[in-house]
N, C-alpha and C positions, 0 to 999 in steps of 0.2 A: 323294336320291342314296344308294347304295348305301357305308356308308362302308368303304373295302377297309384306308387305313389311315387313319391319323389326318391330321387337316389343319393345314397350316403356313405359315409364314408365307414367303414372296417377297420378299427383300431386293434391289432391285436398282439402285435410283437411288443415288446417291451421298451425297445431302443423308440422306435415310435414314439410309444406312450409317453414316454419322457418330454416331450413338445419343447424341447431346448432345455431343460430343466439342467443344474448341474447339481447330478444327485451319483455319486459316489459309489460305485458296485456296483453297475445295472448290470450286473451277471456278466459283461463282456470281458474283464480281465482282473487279473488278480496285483493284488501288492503286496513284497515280500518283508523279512522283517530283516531291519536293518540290526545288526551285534552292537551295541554299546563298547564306546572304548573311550577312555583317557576321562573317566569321571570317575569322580572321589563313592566309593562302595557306599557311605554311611554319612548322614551330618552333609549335607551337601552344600557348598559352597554357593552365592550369588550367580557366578559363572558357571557354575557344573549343573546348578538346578534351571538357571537358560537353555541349556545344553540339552539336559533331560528332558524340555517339555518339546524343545525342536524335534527332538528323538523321534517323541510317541507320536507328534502330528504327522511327521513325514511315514512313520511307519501305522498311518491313520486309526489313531487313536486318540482317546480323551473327546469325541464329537469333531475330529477334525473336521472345517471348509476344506474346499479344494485350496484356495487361499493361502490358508492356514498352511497345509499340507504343502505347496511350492515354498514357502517360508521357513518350513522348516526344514525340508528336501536341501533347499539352498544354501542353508548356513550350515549344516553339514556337509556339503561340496566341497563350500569355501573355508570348512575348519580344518582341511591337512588330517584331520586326523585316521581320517577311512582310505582303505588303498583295497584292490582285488574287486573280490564279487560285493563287498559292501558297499566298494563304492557306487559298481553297477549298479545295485539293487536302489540306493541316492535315486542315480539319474534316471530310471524305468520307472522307480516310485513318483517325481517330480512328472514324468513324461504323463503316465495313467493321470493325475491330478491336470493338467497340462488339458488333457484329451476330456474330462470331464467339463471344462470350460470350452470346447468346441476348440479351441487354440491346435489344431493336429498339426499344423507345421512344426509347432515350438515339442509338441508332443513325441511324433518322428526325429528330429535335432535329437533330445533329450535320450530316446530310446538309441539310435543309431551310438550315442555316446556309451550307452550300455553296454553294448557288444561289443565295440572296440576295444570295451576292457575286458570282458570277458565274454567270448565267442558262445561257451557254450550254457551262460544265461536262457535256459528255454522260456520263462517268463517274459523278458524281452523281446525276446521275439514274437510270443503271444500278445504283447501290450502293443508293440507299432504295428502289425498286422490289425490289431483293430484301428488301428490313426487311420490306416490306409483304407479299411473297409469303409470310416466313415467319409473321407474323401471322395470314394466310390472306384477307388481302385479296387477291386476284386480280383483281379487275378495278381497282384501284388501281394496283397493281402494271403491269400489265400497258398504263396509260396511262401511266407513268413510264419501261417499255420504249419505247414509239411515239417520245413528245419523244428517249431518247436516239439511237434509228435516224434519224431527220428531223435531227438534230443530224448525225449520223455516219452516215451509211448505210451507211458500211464496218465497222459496229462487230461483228463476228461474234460478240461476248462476249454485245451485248443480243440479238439474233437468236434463239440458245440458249437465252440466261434467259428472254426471250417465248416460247419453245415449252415451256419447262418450266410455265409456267401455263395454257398452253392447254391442257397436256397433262391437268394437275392438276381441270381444266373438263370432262374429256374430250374435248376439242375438238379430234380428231387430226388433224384435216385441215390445218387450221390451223397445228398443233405439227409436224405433219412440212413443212408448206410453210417455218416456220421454222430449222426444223435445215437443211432443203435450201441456201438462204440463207444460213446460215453457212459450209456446208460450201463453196460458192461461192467465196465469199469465203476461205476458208481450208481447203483438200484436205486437210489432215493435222491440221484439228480433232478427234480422239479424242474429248472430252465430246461434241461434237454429233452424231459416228457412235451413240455410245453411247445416246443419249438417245430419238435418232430409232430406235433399235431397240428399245428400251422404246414410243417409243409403236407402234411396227409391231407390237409383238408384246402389246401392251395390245388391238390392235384385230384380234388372232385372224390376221396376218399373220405366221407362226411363218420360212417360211422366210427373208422378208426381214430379220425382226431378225436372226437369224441373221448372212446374211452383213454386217450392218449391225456386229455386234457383233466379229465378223474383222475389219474396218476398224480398228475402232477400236484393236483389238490389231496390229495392222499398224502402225499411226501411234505407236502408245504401248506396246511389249510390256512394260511394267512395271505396264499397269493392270487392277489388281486387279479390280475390280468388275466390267469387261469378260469376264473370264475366267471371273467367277463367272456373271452373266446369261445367257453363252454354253453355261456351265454348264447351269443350268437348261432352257434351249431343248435341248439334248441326250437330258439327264433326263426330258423330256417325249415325246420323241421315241422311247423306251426304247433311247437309245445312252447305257447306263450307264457301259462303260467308256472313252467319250468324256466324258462327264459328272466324273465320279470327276478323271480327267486335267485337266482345266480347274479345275475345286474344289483339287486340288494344287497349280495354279500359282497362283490366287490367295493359297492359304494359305502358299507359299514368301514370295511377294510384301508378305504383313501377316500375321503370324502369332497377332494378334490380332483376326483377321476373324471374327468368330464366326458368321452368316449363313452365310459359305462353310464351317467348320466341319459347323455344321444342315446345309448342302444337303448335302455329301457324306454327312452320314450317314444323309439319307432317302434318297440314291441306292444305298447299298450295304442299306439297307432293302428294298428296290426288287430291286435285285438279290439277295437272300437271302444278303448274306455278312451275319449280326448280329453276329456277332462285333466287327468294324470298325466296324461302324455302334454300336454302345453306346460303344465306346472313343472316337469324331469326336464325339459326344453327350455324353458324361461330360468331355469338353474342355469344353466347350458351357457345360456347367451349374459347372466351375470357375472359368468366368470370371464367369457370373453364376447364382448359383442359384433365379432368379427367372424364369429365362426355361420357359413353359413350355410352349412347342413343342419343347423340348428333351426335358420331362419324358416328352411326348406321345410322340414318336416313340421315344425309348429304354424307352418302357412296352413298345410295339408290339413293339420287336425282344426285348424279354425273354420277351415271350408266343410269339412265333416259337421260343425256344428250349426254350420250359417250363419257365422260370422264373415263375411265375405270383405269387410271393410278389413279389417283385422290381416286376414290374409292377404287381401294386394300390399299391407303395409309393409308385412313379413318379405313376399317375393320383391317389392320394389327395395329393401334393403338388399339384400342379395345384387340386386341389378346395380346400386351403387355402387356395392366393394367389387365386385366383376360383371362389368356393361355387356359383354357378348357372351353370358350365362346363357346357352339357349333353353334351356330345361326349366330356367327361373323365368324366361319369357314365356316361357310355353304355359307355365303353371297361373303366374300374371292373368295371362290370356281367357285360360281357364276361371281363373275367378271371377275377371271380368264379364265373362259369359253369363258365369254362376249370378251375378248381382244384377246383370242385365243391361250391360254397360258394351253395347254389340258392336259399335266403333270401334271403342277402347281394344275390345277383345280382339278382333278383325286385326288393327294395328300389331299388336305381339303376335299374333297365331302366324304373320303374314313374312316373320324369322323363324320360324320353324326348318329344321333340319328338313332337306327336302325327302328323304326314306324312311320319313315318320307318316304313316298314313293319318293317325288320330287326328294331331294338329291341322292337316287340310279338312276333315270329315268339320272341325266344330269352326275353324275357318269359313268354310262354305257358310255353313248357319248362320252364322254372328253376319256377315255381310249381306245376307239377305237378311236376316230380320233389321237390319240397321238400314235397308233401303239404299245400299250400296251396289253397284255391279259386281256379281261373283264370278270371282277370278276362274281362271280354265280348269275345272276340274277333271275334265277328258287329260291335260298332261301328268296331273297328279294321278289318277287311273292308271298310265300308262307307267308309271315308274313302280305299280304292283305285279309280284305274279300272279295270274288270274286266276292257279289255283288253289290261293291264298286268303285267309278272310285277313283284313275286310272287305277283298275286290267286291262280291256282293254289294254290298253297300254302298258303294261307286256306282254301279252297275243302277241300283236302284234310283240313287240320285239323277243318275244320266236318263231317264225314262225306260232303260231296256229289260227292267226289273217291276214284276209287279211286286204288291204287298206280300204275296202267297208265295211267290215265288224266292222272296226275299228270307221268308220264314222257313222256308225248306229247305235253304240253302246255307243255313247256322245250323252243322250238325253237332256242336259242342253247348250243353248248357251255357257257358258263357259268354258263344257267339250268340245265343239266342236271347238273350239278356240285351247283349247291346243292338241287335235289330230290332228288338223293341224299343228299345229307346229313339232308333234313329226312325221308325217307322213312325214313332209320338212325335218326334219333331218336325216331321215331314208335315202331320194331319196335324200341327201349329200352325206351318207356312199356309197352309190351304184353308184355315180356318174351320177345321175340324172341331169345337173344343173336346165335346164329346169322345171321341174319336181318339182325339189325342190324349185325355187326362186315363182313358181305360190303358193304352199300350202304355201310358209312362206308370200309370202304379201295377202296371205286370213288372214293364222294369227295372221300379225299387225292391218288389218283392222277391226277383228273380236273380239281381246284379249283386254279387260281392261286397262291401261297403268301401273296399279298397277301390273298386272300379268308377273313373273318374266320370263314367255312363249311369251309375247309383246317385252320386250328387249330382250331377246335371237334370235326371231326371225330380229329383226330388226341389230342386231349385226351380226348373218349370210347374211342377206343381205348384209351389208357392205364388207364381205367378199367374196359374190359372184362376184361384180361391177356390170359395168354395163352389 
């Protein structure tokens, strides 16, 4: 594939979005309430008012932490005073809070202790079947779902959580028969609208997630994620400034949503404002400066602007946190072309994925304009199908192609785009300038700004003058 910009990453489930976070409800399971018992009704004693606040936390209440919440799960364990399903509902309560701190073994323990007191706990079972999902047991998981629906067949909570591991199986059919079933049971379930349009739109069904993810913001206009998913299906659809618009209101909504940050700024990527899109990106990389699809796409929009120092700084971050990033090499590469730096460039292009045509086509160049020997371009040729663009343009380079020939043979505006451009670079080599500057300002006017044959050309430009 042709890489126009850099690729990133899809944040759209909710459990995702969390990035370790332990944040209490992420829609995966519920916590019951535990019955008070053996506290004074009125006037409450030193001890019964301990008692009382252990209560509310474990039955997460009063702002309970997860913390908080195993503290007070626990001294009601240990008070004798709970026996039956209260007790259960203790140790499922402790488990969920357990599974909120990532801890699933101590999570599963605590749940497994649930059911042993009380078998037909459906909650229970709905809480360690998510330990298990987050483990990446799925089909554990997803038998711990079954017992809780047979148990409750109205439980719209396991319904959801069972489609969330079909979905994770791929197994869309299924995961949407599930969300369908919740939604049943509950019309203004928001997670299940939401989830079933991840998987509609996981399985190339764009317009349905769509309206799937409207639901969901219909039922919940305060959810974030919804907005940002919805987001993306926009972005793809190149309604950027429906895009941009939903990315805002997710980011109103959490304004430490960094994903909907990223998305906004590859959508104004996308739409050629870089300006904004560096600025959404440099939020990005403040909250974490590790992330580097952050690095990737704020390279891109620096090279759009020509800033070209700016972006190898970006891509050479990337290469530190991940050294065999070939796409961060490849882009590297690329800027270094872009600044005119033909060693440099030659060197990264020279780690390119060998079924990447592009990276050999600006390979080739960088090595000759660098006065270097260009590597075999006849094997790079040969690893295309010939009835394939860019074979042409192989073909050209190898002498078997003339200019005209070459031009005849881009029957898609935006292969015609980049045979200008490679046609400008050719009547460079040859010292055409003339020659050259007329096919490269065809192929700024003609090339996409996403097309990394748009900034190439427009970087030779600069290098021509006036």
């Amino acid at each position: 594939m042709h890489p126009r910009t850099t690729a990133f990453e899809v944040v759209r489930s909710i459990e995702d979005a969390m990035q370790g976070a332990s944040i209490p409800f992420a829609g995966r399971y519920l916590r019951a309430i535990v019955v008070a018992s053996g506290l004074m009704a009125g006037g409450l004693a030193p001890a019964a008012a301990q008692s009382a606040q252990q209560l509310r936390w474990c039955n997460n209440e009063d702002g309970a932490t997860s913390d908080m919440a195993i503290d007070g799960c626990t001294a009601l364990i240990k008070s004798g005073n709970y026996s039956g399903r209260n007790l259960a509902i203790a140790y499922t309560n402790r488990g969920s809070a357990y599974d909120d701190k990532r801890d699933e073994d101590r999570a599963i323990a605590d749940h497994d202790q649930a059911i042993r007191i009380d078998p037909k706990l459906d909650l229970a079972y709905n809480n360690r079947a998510n330990a298990y999902g987050r483990k990446g047991e799925a089909d554990r998981a997803i038998a711990d779902y079954d017992t809780a629906i047979r148990l409750n067949p109205k439980f719209a909570m396991a319904y959801n959580n069972r489609g969330n591991n079909y979905r994770r199986k791929r197994d869309y059919g299924r995961a949407i028969a599930d969300y369908d079933a919740a939604i049943r049971i509950n019309p203004k379930f928001a997670d299940a609208y939401n989830n079933r349009g991840i998987a509609y739109d996981d399985s190339g069904e764009k317009d349905r997630a769509l309206a799937d993810y409207t639901s969901a913001i219909r039922c919940d206009p305060k959810f974030a994620f919804a907005y940002n998913n919805r987001g993306l299906i926009n972005r793809e659809k190149g309604e950027y400034d429906a895009a941009i618009a939903d990315f805002d209101k997710a980011i109103a909504i959490n304004v430490r949503y960094t994903s909907a940050y990223r998305n906004r700024g590859y959508a104004y990527v996308r739409k050629g404002d870089y300006a904004q899109a560096i600025l959404d990106l440099t939020i990005v990389l403040a909250i974490d400066d590790r992330d580097t699809e952050a690095y990737a796409g704020r390279g891109v929009a620096y090279e759009k602007t020509g800033d070209y120092d700016s972006a190898i700084a970006d891509f050479e971050s990337i290469v530190a946190i991940s050294p065999q990033d070939a796409t961060a090499l490849n882009n590297r590469g690329y800027a270094h072309f872009y600044r005119g730096d033909f060693a440099d460039a030659a060197a990264d292009l020279s780690r390119a994925m060998p079924t990447d045509p592009y990276p050999s086509l600006f390979r080739f160049l960088a090595q000759s304009r660098a006065g270097q020997t260009a590597f075999d371009l006849e094997s790079a040729a040969q690893r295309i199908n010939s009835r394939d663009w860019p074979y042409p343009v192989f073909e050209f380079y190898l002498g078997r192609l003339d200019a005209e020939a070459l031009l005849a043979a881009a029957q898609k505006p935006e292969q015609r785009c980049e045979a200008l451009f490679y046609l400008g670079e050719w009547l460079t080599l040859q010292g055409d300038r003339a020659g050259a500057r007329q096919r490269l300002e065809e192929a700024v006017g003609s090339c996409p700004k996403s097309f990394i044959e748009h900034t190439g050309a427009q970087a030779e430009l600069r290098r021509l003058g006036p």
